[in-house]
NUSE-698496 format. One record per residue: residue number from 1; x, y, z of N, C-alpha, C in turn. Coordinates in nm, 3 decimals, always signed. Layout:
# residues N
(NUM, (X, Y, Z), (X, Y, Z), (X, Y, Z)),
...
This chain:
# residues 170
(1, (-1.831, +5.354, +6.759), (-1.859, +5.471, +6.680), (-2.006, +5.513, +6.701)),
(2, (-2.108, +5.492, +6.654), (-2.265, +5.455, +6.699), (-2.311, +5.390, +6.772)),
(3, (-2.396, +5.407, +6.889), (-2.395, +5.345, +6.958), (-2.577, +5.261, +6.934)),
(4, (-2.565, +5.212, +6.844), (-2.679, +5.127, +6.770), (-2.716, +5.002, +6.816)),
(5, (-2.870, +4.968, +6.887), (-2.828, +4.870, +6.988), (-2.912, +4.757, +6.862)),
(6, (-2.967, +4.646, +6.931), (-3.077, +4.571, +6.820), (-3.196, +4.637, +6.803)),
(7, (-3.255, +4.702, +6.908), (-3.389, +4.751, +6.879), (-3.385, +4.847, +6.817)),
(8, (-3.316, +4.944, +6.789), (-3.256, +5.044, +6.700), (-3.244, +4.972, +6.555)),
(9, (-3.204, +4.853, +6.544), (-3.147, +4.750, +6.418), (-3.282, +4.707, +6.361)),
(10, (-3.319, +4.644, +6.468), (-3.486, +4.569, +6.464), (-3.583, +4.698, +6.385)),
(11, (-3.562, +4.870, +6.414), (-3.690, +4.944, +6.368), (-3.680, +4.997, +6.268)),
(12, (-3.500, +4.994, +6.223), (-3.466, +5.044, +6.077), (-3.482, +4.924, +5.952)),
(13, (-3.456, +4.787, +6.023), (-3.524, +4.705, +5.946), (-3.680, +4.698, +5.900)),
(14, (-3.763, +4.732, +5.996), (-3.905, +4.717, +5.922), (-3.949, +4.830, +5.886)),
(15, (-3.909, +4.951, +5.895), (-3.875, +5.110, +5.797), (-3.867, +5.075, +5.667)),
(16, (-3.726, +4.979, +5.642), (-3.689, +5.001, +5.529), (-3.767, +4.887, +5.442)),
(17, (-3.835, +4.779, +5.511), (-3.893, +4.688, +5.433), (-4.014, +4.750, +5.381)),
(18, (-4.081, +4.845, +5.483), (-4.195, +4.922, +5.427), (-4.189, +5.034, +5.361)),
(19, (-4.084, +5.058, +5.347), (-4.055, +5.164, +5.211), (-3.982, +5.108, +5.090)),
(20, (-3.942, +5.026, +5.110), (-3.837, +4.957, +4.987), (-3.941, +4.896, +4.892)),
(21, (-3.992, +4.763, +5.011), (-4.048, +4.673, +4.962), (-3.966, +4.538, +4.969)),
(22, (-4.027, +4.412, +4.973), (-3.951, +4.310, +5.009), (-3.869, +4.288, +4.892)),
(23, (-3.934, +4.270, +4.775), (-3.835, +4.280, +4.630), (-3.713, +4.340, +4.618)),
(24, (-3.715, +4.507, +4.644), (-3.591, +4.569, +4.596), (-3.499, +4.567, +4.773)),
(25, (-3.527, +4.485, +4.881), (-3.464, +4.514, +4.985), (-3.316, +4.442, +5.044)),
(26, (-3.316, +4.320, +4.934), (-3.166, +4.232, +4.975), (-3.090, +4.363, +4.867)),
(27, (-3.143, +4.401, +4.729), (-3.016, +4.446, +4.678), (-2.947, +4.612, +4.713)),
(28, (-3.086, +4.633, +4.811), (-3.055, +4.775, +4.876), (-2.939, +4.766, +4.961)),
(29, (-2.965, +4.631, +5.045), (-2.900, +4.626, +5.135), (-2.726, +4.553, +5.101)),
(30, (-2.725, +4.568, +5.022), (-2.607, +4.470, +4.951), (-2.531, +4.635, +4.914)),
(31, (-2.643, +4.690, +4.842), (-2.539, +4.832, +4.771), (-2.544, +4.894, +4.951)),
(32, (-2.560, +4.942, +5.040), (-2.536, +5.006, +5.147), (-2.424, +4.946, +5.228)),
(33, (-2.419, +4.824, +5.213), (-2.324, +4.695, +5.239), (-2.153, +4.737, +5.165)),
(34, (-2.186, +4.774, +5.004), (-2.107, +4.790, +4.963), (-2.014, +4.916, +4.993)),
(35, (-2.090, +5.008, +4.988), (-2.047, +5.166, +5.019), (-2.023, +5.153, +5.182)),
(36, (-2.072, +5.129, +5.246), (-2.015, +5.113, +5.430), (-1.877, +5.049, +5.409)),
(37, (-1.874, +4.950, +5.324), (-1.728, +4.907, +5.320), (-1.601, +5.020, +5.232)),
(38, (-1.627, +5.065, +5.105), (-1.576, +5.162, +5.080), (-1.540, +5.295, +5.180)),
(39, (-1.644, +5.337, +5.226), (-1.689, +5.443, +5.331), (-1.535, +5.413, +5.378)),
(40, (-1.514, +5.290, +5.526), (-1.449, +5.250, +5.594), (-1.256, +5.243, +5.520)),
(41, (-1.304, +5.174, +5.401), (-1.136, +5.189, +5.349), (-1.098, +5.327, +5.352)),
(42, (-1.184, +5.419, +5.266), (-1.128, +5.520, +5.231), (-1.068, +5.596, +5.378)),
(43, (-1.142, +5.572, +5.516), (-1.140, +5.631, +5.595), (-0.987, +5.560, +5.633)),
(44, (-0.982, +5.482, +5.656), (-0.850, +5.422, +5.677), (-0.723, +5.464, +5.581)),
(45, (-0.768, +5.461, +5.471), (-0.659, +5.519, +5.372), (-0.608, +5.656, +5.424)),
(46, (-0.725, +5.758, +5.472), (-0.677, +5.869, +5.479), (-0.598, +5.890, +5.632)),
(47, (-0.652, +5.825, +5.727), (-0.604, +5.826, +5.822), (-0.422, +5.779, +5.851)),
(48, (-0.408, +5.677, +5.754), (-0.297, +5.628, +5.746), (-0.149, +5.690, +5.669)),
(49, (-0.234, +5.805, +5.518), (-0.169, +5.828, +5.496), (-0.122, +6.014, +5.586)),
(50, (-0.218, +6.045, +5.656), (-0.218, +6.140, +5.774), (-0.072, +6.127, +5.865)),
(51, (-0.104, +5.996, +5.883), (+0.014, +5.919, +6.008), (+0.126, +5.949, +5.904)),
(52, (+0.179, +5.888, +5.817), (+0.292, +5.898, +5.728), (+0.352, +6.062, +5.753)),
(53, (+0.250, +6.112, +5.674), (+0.272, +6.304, +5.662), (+0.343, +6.347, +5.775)),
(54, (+0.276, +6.285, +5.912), (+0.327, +6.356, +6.009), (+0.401, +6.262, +6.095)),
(55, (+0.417, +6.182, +6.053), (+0.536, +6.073, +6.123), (+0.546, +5.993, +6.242)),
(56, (+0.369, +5.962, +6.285), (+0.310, +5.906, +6.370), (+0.395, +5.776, +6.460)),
(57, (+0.439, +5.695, +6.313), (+0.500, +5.587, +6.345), (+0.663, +5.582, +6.433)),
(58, (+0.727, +5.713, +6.373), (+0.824, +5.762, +6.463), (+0.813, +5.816, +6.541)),
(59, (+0.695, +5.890, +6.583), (+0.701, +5.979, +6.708), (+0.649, +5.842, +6.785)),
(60, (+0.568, +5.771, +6.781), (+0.522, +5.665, +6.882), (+0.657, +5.574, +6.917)),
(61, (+0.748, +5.535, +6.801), (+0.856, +5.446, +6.821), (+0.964, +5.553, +6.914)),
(62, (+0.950, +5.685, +6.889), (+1.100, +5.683, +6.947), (+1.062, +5.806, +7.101)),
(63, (+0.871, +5.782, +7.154), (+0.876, +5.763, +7.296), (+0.875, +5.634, +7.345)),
(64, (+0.835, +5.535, +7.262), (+0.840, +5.389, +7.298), (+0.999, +5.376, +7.346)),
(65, (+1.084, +5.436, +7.298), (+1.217, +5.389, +7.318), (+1.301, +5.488, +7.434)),
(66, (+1.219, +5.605, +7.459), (+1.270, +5.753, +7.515), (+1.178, +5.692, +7.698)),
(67, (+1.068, +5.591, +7.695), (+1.060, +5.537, +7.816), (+1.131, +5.459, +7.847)),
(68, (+1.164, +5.351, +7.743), (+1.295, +5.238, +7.757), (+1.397, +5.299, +7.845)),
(69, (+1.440, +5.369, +7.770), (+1.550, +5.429, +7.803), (+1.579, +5.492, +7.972)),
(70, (+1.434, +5.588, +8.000), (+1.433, +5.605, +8.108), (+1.436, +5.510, +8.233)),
(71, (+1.354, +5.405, +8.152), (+1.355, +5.265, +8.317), (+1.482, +5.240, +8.305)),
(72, (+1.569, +5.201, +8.212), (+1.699, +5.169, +8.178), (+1.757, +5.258, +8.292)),
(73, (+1.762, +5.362, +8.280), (+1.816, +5.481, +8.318), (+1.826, +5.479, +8.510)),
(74, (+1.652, +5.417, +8.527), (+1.685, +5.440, +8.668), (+1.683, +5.313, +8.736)),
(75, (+1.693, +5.209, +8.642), (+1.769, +5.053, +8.701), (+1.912, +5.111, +8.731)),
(76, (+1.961, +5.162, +8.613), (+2.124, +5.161, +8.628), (+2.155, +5.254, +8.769)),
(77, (+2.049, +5.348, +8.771), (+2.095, +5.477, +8.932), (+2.051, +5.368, +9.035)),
(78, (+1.909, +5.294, +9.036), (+1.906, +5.225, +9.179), (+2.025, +5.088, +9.166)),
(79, (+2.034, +5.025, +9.083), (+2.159, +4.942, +9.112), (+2.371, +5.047, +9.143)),
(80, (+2.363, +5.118, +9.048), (+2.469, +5.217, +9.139), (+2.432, +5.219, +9.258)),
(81, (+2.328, +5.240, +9.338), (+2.314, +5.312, +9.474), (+2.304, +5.200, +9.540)),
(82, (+2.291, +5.066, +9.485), (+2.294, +4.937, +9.593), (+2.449, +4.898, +9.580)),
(83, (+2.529, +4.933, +9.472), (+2.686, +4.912, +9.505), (+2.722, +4.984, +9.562)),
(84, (+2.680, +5.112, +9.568), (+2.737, +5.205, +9.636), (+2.742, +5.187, +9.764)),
(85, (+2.626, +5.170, +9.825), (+2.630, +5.137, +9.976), (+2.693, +5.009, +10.007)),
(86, (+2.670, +4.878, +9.884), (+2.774, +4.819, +9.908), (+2.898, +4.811, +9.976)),
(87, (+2.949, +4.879, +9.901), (+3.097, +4.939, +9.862), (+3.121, +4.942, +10.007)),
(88, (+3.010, +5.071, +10.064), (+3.092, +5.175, +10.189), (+3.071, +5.090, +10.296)),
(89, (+2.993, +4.976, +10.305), (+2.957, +4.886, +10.427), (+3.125, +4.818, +10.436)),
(90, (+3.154, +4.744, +10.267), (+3.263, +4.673, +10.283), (+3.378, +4.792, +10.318)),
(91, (+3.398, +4.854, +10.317), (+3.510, +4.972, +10.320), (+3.527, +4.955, +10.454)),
(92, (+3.372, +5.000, +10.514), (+3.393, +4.970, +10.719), (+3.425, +4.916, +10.765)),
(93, (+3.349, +4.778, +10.725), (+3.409, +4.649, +10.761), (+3.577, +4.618, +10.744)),
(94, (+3.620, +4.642, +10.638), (+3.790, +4.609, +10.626), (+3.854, +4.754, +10.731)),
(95, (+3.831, +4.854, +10.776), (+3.870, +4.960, +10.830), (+3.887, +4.884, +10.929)),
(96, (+3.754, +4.827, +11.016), (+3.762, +4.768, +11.139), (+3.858, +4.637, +11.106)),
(97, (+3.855, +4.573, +11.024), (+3.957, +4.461, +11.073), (+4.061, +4.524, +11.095)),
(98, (+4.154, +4.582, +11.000), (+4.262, +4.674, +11.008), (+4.307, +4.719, +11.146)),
(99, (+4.204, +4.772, +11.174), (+4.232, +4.863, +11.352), (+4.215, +4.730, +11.405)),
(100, (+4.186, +4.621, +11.437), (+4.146, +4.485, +11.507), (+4.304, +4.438, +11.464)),
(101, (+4.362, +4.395, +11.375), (+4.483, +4.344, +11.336), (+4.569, +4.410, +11.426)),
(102, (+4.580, +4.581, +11.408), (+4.678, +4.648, +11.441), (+4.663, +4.633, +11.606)),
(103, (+4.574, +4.668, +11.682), (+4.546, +4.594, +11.767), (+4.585, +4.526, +11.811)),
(104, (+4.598, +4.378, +11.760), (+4.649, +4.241, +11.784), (+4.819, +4.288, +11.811)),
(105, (+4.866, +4.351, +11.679), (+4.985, +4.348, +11.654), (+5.039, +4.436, +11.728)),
(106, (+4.995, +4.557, +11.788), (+5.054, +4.644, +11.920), (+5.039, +4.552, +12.050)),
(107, (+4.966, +4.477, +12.057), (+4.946, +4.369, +12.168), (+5.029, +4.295, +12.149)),
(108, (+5.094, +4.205, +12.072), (+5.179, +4.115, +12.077), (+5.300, +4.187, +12.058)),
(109, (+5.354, +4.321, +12.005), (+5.432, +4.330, +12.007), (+5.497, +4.428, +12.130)),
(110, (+5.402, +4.479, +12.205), (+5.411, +4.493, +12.348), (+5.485, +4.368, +12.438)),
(111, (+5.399, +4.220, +12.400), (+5.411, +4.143, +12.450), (+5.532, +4.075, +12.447)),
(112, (+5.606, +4.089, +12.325), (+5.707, +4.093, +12.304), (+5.839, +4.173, +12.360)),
(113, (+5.819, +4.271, +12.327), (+5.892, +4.398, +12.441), (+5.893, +4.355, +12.544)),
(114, (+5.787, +4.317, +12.660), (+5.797, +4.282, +12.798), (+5.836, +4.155, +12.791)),
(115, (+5.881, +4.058, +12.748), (+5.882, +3.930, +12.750), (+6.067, +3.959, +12.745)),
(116, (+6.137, +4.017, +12.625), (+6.259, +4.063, +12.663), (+6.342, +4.081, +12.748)),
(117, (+6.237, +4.203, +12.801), (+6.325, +4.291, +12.905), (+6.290, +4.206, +13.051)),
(118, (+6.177, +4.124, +13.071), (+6.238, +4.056, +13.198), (+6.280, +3.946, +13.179)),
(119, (+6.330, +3.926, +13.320), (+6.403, +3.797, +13.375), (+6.349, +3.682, +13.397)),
(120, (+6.341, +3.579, +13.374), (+6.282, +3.505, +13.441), (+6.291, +3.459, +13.557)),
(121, (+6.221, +3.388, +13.649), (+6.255, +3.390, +13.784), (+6.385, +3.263, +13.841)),
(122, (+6.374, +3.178, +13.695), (+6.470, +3.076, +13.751), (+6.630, +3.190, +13.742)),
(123, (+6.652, +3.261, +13.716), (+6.754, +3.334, +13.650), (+6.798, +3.364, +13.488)),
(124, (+6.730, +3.260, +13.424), (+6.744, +3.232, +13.281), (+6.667, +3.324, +13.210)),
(125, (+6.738, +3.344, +13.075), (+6.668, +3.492, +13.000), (+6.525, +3.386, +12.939)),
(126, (+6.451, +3.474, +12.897), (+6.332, +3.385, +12.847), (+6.371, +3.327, +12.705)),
(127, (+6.266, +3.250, +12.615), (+6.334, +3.273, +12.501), (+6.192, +3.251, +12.427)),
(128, (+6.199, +3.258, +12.282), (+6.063, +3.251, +12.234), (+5.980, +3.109, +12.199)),
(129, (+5.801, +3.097, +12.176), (+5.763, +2.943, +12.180), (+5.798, +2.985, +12.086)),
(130, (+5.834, +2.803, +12.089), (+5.829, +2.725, +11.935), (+6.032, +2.718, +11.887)),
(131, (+6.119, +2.823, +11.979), (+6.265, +2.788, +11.964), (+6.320, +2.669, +11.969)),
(132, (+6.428, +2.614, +11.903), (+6.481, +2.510, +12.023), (+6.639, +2.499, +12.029)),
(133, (+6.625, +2.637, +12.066), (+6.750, +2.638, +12.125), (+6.696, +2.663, +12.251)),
(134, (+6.792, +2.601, +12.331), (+6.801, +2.619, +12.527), (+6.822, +2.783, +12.579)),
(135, (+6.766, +2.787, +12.648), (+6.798, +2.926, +12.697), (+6.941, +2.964, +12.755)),
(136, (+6.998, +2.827, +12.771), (+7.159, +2.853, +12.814), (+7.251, +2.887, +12.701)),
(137, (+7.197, +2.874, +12.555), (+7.280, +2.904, +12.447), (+7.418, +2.806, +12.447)),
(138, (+7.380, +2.676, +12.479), (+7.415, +2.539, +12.436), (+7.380, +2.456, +12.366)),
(139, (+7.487, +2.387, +12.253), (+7.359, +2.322, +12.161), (+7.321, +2.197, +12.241)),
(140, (+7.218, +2.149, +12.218), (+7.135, +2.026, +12.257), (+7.130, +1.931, +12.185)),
(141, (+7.267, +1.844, +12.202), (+7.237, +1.773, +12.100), (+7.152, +1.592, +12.158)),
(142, (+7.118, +1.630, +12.245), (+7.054, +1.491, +12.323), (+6.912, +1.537, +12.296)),
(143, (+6.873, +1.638, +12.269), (+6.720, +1.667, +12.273), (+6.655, +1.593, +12.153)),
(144, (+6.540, +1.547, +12.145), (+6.492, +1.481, +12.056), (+6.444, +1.578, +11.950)),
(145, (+6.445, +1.728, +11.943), (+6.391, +1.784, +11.855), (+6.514, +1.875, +11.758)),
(146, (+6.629, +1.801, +11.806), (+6.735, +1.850, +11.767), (+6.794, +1.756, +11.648)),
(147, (+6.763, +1.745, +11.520), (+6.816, +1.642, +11.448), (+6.933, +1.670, +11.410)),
(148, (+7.029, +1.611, +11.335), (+7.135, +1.661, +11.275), (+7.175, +1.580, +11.141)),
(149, (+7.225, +1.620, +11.085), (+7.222, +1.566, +10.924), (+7.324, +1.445, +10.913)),
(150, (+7.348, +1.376, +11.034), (+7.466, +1.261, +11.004), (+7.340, +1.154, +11.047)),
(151, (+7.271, +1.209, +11.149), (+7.148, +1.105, +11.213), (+7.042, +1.085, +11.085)),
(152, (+7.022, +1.181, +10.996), (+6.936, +1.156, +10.920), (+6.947, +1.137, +10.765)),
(153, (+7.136, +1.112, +10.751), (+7.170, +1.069, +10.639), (+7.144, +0.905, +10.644)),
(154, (+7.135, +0.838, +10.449), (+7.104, +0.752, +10.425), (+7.210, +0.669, +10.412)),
(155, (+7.308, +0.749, +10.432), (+7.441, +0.649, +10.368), (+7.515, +0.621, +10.541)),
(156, (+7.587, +0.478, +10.515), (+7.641, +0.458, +10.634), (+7.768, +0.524, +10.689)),
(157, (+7.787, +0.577, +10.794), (+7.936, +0.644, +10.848), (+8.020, +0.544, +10.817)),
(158, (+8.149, +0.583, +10.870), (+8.274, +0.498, +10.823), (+8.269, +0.446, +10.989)),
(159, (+8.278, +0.315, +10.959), (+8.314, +0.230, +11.079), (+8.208, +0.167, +11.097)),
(160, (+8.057, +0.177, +11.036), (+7.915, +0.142, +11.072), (+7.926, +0.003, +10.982)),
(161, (+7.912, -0.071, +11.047), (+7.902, -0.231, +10.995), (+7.750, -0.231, +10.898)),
(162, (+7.815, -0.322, +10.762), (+7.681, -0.334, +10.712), (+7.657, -0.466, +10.742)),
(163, (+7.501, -0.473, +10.713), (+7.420, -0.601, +10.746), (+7.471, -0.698, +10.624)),
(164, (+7.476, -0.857, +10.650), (+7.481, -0.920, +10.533), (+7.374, -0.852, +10.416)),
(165, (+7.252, -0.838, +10.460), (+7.180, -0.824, +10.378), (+7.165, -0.723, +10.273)),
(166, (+7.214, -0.619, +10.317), (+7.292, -0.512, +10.271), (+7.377, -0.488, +10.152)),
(167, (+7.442, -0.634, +10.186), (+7.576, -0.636, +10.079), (+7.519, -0.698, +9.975)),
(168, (+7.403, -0.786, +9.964), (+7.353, -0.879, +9.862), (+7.287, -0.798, +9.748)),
(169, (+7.263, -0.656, +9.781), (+7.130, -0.566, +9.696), (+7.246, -0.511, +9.628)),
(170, (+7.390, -0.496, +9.658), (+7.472, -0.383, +9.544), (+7.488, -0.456, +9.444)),
């Protein structure tokens, strides 16, 4: 408020001792003491009830909250705009697998088509991996990948001798 340094402090002090007098100068300074403090409330009182009148405390609270709001505001647009591009990267990415699949799958099923329609050179039609049926369209029953449900039943055929040991567990 004043910009009152010590030597300023220092010349109003020996002013006032030589006009006061040392006697009347603690209680001078006690009543100037007193009123600087009054001075100061009242100033505060009025200032405060100023703020009330005109609603200081709400207009400060509700830009305090009207900036909130705005950072709020443009977190939520720059995070939209990082899903967003998100988004359209993953969108590409699955487009291209798609065309890569289909791809695959016009390729193999080309491969398929030509695999059909020729011959093979022994004379025999082709047939697909992983079949097991013979290309002669005979069953196989000597092939080892040919099981059949009498070979891999638990119970014995009629005529199949049981073991002594066999007979002791019924």
């Amino acid at each position: 408020m004043f910009d009152i340094g010590f030597f300023e402090l220092l010349v109003i002090g020996v002013v006032g001792l030589l006009v006061i007098g040392p006697e009347r100068l603690p209680e001078t300074l006690r009543t100037l003491g007193l009123w600087w403090g009054r001075l100061k409330r009242g100033i505060q009182n009025t200032r405060t009830e100023f703020e009330q009148q005109i609603g200081a405390d709400d207009i400060r609270r509700q830009l305090h909250n009207e900036d909130i709001m705005q950072r709020l505001n443009s977190s939520k647009d720059a995070i939209a705009r990082a899903v967003g591009e998100n988004v359209d990267d993953i969108q590409g990415s699955m487009k291209d697998v798609e065309n890569s699949l289909k791809d695959v799958s016009d390729s193999l099923s080309d491969l398929d088509n030509a695999s059909d329609t020729t011959p093979s050179k022994t004379g025999e039609a082709d047939h697909k991996i992983g079949s097991d049926i013979p290309a002669d369209d005979t069953p196989a029953a000597d092939t080892p990948n040919n099981t059949t449900e009498s070979s891999i039943s638990a119970e014995p055929q009629e005529g199949a001798q049981r073991k002594p040991s066999d007979s002791g567990r019924h």
